[in-house]
C-alpha positions in Angstrom: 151.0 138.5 -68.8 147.0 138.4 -67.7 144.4 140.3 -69.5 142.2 142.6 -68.3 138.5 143.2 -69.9 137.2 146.9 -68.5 133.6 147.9 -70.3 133.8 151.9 -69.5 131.4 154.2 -71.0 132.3 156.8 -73.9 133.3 159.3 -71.8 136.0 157.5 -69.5 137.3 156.4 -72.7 137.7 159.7 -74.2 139.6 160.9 -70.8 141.5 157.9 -70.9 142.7 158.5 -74.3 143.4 162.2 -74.2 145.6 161.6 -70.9 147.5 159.0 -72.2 148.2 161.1 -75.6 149.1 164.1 -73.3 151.6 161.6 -71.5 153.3 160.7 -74.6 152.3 156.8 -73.7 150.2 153.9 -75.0 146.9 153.6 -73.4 148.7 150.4 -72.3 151.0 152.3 -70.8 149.5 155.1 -69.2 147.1 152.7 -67.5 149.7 150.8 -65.7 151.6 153.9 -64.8 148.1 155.2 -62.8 148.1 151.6 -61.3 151.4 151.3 -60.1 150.8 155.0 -58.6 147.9 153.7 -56.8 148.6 150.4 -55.7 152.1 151.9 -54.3 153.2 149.7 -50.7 156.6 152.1 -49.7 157.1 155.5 -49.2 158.3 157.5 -51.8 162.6 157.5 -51.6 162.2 161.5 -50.9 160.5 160.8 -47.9 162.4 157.9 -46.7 165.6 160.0 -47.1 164.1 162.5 -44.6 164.1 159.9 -41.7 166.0 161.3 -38.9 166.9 164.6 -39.7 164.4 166.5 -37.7 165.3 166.8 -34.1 162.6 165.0 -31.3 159.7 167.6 -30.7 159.9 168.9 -27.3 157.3 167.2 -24.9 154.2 169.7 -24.1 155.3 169.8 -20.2 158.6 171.4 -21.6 157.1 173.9 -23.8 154.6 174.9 -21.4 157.0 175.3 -18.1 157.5 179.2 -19.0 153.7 179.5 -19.6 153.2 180.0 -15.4 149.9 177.7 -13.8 146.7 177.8 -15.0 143.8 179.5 -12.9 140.9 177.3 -11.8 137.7 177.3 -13.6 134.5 178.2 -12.4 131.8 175.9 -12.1 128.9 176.1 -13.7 
């Protein structure tokens, strides 16, 4: 496994610590949770799961037939 050297001022480090604690996790831990989260390639499997269950949209020419034709615009 590689190790990483981060120099972070007092402040990060304070934020990272109290998030990590809040977690229930290692610094370790917490840190490649939020990486993982970022670095992320695929959707989600609650989106994937949602793939083909919404009918096609309607094409705007079909939405708009009952609408009646547009006037001409002046010119300026």
């Amino acid at each position: 496994m590689k190790q990483l050297l981060l120099d972070i001022d007092d402040i990060t480090e304070a934020k990272i610590n109290i998030c990590a604690k809040t977690a229930g996790l290692s610094i370790q831990q917490w840190l490649q949770h939020i990486i993982d989260e970022k670095t992320v390639t695929t959707w989600p499997n609650s989106i994937q799961a949602l793939a083909g269950t919404w009918q096609d949209a309607s094409l705007v020419e079909a939405l708009r037939a009952a609408e009646g034709q547009d006037i001409l615009r002046e010119d300026f």
